[in-house]
N, C-alpha and C positions, 0 to 999 in steps of 0.2 A: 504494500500500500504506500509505504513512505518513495518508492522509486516513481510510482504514477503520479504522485504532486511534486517529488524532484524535479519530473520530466516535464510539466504542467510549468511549474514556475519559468524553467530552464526557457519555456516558447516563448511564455509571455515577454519574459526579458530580454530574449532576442527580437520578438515583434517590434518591441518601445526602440531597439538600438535599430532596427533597420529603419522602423519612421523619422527617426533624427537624422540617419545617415542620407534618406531620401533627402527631409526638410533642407539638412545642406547641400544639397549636391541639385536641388533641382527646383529648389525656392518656390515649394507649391506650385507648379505650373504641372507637373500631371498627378494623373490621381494614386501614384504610388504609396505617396505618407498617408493618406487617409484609408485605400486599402490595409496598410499594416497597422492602423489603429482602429481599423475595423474586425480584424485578426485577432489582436492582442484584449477586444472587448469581447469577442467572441470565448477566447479560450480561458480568461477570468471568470465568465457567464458560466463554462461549462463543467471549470473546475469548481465552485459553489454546489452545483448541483452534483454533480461526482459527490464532493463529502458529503452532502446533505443525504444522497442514496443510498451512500457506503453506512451512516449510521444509523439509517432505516433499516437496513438490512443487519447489523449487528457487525459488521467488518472492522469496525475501527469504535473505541469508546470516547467516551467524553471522562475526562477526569475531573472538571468541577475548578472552583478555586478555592482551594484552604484557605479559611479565616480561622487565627489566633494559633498557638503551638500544637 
């Protein structure tokens, strides 16, 4: 489970680095940056639902947050 949100993170943060790379290199004149921030909203979107299903299903738990010792 920890390797399919590694690999989840791993896009999205390539996504955000190819729209920047776009932004400079092509100063919004084609639709490149906005594809790859349309990518990166996408695979955000799909990782929530991934955890959301994975702790519906019993896959992964919630550990809570400890208040006091």
């Amino acid at each position: 489970m920890r390797i399919i949100i590694i690999i989840a993170f791993i896009l999205i943060v390539g996504s955000l680095a190819s729209a920047l790379f776009f932004m400079m290199r092509d100063r919004g004149k084609t639709p490149n940056m906005m594809r790859s921030l349309m990518f990166r909203v996408g695979f955000s979107v799909a990782l929530f639902i991934f955890i959301l299903f994975s702790h519906w299903m019993g896959w992964i738990q919630s550990t809570g947050i400890r208040m006091g010792p």
